[in-house]
BAKOLPA-95246 format. One record per residue: residue number from 1; residue in one letter; x, y, z of N, C-alpha, C, O in turn. Coordinates in steps of 0.2 Angstrom, whole numbers, always signed. Layout:
<sites>
<n: NUM | res: A | npx: X | npy: Y | npz: Z | capx: X | capy: Y | capz: Z | cpx: X | cpy: Y | cpz: Z | opx: X | opy: Y | opz: Z>
...
</sites>
This chain:
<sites>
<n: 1 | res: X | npx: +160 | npy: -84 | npz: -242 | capx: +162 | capy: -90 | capz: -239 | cpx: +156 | cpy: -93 | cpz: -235 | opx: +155 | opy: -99 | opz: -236>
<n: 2 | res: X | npx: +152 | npy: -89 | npz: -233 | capx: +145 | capy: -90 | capz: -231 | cpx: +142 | cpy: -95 | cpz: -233 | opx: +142 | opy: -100 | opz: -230>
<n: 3 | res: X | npx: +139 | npy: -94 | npz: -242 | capx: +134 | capy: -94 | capz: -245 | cpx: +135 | cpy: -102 | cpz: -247 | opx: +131 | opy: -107 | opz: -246>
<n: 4 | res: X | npx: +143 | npy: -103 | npz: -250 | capx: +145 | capy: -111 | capz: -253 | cpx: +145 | cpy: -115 | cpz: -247 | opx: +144 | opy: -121 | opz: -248>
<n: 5 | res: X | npx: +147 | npy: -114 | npz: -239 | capx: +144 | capy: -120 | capz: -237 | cpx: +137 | cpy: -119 | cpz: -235 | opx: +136 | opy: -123 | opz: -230>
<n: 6 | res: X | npx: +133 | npy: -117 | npz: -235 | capx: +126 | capy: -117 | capz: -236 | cpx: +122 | cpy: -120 | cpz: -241 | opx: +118 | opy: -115 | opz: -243>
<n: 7 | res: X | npx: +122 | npy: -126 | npz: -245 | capx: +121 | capy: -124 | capz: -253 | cpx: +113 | cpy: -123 | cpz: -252 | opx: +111 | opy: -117 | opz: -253>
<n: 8 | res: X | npx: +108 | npy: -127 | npz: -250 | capx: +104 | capy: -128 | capz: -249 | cpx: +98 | cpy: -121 | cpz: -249 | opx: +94 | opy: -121 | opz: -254>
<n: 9 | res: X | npx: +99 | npy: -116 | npz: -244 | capx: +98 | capy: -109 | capz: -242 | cpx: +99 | cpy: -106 | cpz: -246 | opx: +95 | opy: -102 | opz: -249>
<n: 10 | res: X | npx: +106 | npy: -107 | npz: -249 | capx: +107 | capy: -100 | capz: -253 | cpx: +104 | cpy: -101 | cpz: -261 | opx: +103 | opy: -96 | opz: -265>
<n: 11 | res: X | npx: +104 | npy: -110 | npz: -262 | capx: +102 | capy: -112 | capz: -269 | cpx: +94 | cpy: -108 | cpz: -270 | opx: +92 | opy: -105 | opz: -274>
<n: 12 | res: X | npx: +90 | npy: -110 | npz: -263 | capx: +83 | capy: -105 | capz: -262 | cpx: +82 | cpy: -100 | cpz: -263 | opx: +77 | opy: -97 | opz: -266>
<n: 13 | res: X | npx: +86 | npy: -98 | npz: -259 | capx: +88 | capy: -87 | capz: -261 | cpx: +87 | cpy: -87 | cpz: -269 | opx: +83 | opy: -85 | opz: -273>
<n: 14 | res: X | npx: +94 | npy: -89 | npz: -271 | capx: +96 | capy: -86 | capz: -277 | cpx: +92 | cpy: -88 | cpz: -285 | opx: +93 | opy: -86 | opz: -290>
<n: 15 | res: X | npx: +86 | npy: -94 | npz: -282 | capx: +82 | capy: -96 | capz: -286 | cpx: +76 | cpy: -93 | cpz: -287 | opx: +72 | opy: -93 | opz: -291>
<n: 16 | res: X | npx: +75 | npy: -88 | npz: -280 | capx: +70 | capy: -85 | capz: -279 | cpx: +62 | cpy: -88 | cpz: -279 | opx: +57 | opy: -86 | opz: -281>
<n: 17 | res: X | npx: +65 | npy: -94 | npz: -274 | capx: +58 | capy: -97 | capz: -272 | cpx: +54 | cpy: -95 | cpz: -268 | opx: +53 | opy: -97 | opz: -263>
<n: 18 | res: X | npx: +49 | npy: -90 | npz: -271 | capx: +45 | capy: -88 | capz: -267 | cpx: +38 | cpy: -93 | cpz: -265 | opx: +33 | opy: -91 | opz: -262>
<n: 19 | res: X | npx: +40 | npy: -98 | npz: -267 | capx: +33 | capy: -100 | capz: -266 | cpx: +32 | cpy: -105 | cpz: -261 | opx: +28 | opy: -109 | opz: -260>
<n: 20 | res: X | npx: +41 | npy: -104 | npz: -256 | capx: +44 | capy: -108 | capz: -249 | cpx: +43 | cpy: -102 | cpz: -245 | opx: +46 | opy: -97 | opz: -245>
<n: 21 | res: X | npx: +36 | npy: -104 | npz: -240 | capx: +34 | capy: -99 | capz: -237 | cpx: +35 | cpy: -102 | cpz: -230 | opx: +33 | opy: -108 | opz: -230>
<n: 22 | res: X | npx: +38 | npy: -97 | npz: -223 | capx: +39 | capy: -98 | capz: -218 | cpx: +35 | cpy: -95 | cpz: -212 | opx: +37 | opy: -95 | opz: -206>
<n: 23 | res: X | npx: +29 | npy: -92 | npz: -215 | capx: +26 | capy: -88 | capz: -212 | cpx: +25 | cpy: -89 | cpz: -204 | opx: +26 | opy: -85 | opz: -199>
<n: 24 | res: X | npx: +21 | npy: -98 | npz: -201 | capx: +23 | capy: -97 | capz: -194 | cpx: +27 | cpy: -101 | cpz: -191 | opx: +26 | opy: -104 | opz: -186>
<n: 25 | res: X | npx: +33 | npy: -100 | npz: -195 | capx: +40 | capy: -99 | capz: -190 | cpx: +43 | cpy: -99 | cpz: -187 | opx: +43 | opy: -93 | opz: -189>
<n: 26 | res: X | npx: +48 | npy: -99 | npz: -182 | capx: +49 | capy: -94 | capz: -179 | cpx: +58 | cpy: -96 | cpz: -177 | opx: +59 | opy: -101 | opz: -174>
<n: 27 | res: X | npx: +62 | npy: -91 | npz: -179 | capx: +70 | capy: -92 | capz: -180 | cpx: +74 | cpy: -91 | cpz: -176 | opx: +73 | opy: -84 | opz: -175>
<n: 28 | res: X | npx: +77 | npy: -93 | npz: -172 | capx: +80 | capy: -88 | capz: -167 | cpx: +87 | cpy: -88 | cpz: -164 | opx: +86 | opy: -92 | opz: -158>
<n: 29 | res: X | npx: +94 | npy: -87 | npz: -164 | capx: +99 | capy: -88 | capz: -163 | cpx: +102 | cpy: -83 | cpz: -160 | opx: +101 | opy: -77 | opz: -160>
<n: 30 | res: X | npx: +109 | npy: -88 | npz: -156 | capx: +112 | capy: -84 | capz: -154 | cpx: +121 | cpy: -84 | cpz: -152 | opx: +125 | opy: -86 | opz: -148>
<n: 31 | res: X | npx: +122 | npy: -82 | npz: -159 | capx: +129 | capy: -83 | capz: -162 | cpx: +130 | cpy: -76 | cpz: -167 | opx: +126 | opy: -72 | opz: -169>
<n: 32 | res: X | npx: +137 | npy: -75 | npz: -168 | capx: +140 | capy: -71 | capz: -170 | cpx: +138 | cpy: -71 | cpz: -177 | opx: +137 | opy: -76 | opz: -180>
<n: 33 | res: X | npx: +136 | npy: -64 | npz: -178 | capx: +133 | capy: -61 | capz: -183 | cpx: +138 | cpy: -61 | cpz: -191 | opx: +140 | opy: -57 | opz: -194>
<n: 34 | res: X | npx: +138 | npy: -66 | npz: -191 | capx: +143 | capy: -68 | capz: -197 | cpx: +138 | cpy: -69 | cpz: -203 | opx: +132 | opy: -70 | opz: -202>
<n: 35 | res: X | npx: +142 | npy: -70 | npz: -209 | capx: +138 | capy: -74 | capz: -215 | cpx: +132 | cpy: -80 | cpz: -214 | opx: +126 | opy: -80 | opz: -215>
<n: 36 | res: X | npx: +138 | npy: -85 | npz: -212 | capx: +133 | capy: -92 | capz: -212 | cpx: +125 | cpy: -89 | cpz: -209 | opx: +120 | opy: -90 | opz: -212>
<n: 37 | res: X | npx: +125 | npy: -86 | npz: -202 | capx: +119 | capy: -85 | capz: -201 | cpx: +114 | cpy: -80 | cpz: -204 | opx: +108 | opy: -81 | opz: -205>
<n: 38 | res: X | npx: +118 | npy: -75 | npz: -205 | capx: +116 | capy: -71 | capz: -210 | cpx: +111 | cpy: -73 | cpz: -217 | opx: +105 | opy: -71 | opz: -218>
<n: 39 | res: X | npx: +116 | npy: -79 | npz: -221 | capx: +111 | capy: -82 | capz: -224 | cpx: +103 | cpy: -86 | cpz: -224 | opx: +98 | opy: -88 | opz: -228>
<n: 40 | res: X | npx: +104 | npy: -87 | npz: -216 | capx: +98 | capy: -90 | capz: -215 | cpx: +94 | cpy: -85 | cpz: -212 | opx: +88 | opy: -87 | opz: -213>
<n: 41 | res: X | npx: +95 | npy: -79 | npz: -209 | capx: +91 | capy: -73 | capz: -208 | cpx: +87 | cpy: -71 | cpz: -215 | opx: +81 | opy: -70 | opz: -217>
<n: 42 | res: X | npx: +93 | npy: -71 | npz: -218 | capx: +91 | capy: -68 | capz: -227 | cpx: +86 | cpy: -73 | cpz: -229 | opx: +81 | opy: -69 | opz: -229>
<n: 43 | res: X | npx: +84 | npy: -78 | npz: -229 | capx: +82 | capy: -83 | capz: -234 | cpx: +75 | cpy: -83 | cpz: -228 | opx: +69 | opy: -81 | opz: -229>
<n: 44 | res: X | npx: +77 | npy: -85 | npz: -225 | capx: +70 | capy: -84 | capz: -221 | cpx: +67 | cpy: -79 | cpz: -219 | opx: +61 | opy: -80 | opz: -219>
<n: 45 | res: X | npx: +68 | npy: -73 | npz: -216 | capx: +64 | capy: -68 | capz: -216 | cpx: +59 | cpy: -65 | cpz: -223 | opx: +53 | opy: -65 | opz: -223>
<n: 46 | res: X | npx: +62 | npy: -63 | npz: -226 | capx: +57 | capy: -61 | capz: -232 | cpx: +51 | cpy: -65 | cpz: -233 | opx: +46 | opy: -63 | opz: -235>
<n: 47 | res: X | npx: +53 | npy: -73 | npz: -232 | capx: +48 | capy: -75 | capz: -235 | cpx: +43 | cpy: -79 | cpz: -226 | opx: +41 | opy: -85 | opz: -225>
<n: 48 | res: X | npx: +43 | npy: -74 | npz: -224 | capx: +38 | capy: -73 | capz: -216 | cpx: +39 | cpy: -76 | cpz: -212 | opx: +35 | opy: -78 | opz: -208>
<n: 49 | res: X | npx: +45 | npy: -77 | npz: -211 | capx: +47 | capy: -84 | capz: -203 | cpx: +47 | cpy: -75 | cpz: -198 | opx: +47 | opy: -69 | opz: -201>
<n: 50 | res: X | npx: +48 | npy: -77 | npz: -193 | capx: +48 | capy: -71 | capz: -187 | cpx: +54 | cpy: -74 | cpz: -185 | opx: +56 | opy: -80 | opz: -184>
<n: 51 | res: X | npx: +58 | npy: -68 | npz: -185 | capx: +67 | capy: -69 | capz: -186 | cpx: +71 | cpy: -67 | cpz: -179 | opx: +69 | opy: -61 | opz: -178>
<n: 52 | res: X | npx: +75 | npy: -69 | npz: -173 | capx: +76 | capy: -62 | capz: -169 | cpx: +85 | cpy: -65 | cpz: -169 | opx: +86 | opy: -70 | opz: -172>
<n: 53 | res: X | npx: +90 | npy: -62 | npz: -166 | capx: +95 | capy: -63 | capz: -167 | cpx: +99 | cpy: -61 | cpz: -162 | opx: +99 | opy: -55 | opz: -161>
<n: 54 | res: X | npx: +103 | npy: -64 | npz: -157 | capx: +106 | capy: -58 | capz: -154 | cpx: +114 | cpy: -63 | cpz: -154 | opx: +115 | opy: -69 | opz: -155>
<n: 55 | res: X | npx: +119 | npy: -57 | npz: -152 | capx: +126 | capy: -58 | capz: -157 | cpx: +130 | cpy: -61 | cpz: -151 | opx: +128 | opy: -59 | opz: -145>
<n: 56 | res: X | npx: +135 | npy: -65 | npz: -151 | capx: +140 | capy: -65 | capz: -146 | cpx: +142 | cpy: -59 | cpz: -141 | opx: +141 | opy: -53 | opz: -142>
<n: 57 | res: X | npx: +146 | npy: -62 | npz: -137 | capx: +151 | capy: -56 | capz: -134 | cpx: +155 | cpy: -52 | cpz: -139 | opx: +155 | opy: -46 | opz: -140>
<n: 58 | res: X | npx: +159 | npy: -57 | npz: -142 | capx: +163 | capy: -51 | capz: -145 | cpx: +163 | cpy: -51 | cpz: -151 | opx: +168 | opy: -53 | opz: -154>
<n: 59 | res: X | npx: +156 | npy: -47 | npz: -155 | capx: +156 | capy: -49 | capz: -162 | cpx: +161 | cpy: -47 | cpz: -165 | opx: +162 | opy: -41 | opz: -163>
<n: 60 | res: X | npx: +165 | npy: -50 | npz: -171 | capx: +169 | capy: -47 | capz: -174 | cpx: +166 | cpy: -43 | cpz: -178 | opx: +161 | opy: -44 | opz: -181>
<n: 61 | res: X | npx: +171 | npy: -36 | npz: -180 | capx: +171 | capy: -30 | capz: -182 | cpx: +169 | cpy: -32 | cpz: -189 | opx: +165 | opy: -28 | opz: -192>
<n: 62 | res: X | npx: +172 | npy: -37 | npz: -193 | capx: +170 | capy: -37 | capz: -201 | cpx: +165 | cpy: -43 | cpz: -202 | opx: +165 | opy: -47 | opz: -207>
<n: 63 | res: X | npx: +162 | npy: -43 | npz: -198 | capx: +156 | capy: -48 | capz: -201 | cpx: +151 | cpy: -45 | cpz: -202 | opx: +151 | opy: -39 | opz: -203>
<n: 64 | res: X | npx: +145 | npy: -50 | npz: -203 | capx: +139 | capy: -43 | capz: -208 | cpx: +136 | cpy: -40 | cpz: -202 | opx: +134 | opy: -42 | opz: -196>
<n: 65 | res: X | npx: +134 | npy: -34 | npz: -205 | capx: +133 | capy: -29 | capz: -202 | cpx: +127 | cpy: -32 | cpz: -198 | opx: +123 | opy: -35 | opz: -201>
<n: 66 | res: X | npx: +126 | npy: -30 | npz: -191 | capx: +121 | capy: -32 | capz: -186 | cpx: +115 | cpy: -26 | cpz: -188 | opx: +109 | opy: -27 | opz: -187>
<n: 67 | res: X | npx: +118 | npy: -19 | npz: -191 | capx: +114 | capy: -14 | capz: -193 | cpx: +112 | cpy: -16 | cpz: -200 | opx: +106 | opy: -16 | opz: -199>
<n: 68 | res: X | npx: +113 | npy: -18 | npz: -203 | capx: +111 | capy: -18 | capz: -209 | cpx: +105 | cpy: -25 | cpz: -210 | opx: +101 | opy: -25 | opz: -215>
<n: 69 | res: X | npx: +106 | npy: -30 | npz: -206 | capx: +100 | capy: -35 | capz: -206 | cpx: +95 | cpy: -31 | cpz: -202 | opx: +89 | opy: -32 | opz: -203>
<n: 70 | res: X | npx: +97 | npy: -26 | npz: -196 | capx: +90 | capy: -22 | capz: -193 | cpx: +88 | cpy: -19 | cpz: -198 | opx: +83 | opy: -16 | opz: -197>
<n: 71 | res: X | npx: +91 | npy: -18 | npz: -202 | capx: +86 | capy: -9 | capz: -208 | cpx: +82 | cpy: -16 | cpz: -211 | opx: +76 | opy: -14 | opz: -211>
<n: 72 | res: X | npx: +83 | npy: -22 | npz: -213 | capx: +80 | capy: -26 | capz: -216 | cpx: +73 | cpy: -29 | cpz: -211 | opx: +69 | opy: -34 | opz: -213>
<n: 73 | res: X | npx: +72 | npy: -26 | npz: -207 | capx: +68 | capy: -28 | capz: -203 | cpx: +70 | cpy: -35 | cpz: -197 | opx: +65 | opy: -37 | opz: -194>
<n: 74 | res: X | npx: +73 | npy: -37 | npz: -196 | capx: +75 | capy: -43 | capz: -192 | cpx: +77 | cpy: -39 | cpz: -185 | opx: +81 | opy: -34 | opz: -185>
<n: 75 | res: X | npx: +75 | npy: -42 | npz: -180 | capx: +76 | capy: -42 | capz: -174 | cpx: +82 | cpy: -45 | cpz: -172 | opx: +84 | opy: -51 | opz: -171>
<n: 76 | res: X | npx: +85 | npy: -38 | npz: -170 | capx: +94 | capy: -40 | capz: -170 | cpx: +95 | cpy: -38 | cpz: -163 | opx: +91 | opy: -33 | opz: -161>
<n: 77 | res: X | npx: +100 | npy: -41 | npz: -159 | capx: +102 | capy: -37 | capz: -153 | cpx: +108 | cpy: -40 | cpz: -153 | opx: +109 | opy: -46 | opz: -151>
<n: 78 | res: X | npx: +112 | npy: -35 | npz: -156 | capx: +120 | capy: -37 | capz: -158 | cpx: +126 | cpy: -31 | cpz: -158 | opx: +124 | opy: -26 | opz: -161>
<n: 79 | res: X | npx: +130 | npy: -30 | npz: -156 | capx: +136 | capy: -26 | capz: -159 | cpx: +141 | cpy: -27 | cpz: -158 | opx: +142 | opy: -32 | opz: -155>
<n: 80 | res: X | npx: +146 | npy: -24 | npz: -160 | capx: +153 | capy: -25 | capz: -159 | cpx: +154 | cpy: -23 | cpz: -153 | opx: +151 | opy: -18 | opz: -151>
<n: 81 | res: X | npx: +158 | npy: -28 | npz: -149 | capx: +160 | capy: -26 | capz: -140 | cpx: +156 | cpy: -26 | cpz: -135 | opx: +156 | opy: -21 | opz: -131>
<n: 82 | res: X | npx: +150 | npy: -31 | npz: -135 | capx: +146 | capy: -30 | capz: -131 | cpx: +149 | cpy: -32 | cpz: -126 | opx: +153 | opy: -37 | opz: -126>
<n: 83 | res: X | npx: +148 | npy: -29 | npz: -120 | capx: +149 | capy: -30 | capz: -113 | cpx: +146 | cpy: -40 | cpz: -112 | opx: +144 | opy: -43 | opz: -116>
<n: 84 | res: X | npx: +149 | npy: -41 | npz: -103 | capx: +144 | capy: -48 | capz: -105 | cpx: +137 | cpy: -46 | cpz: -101 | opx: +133 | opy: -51 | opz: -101>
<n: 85 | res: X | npx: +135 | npy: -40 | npz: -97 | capx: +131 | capy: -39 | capz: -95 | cpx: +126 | cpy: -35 | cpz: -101 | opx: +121 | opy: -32 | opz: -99>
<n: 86 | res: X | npx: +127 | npy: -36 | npz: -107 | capx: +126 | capy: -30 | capz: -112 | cpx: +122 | cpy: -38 | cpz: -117 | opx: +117 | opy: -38 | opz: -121>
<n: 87 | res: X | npx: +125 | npy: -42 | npz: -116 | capx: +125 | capy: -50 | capz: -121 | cpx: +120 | cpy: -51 | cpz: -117 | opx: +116 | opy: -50 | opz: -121>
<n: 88 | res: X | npx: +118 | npy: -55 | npz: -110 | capx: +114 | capy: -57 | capz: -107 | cpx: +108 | cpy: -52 | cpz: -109 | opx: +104 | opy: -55 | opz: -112>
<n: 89 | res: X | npx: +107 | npy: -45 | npz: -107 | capx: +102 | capy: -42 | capz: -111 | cpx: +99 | cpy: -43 | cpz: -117 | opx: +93 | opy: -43 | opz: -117>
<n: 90 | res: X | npx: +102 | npy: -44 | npz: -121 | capx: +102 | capy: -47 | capz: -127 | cpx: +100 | cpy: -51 | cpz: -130 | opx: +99 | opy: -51 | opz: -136>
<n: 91 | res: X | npx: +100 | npy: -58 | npz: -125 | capx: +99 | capy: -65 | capz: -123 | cpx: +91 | cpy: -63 | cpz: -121 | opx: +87 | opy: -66 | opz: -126>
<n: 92 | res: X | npx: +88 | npy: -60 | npz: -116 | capx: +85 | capy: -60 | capz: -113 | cpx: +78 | cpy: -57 | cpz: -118 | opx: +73 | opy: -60 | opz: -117>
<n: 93 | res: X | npx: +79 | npy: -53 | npz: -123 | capx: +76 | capy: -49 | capz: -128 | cpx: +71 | cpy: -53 | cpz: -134 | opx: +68 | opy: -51 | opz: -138>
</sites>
């Protein structure tokens, strides 16, 4: 669901544009750890933007994994059930 209203980003990704470089970049939001943003974590971090993210209060349980973009190296501070004193930390980061 992500990816189709993205076309632009994902048309990038999937085309494997390496030679769209992001290197001083710098991305940073703060919204639920879903697809749409996910997409643009993806597309832009590999190719060198500096990435940081941190998720809503209450990220829902089936969106993309908040763990799984940190294994990818992105600065995530996100989880399921954050407190709002846990959110603001995270804000803060």
């Amino acid at each position: 669901m992500g990816r189709e209203r993205m076309p632009v980003l994902t048309t990038l990704r999937e085309k494997g544009r390496k030679d769209l470089r992001c290197v001083e970049m710098k991305v940073a939001g703060c919204l639920h750890v879903t697809k749409r943003p996910s997409v643009l974590i993806r597309t832009s971090a590999p190719r060198g933007a500096e990435v940081s993210w941190s998720g809503a209060t209450r990220c829902p349980p089936r969106t993309t994994s908040p763990r799984a973009l940190a294994a990818e190296g992105t600065s995530i501070y996100a989880w399921h059930g954050l407190t709002k004193e846990e959110f603001y930390w995270c804000i803060d980061r």
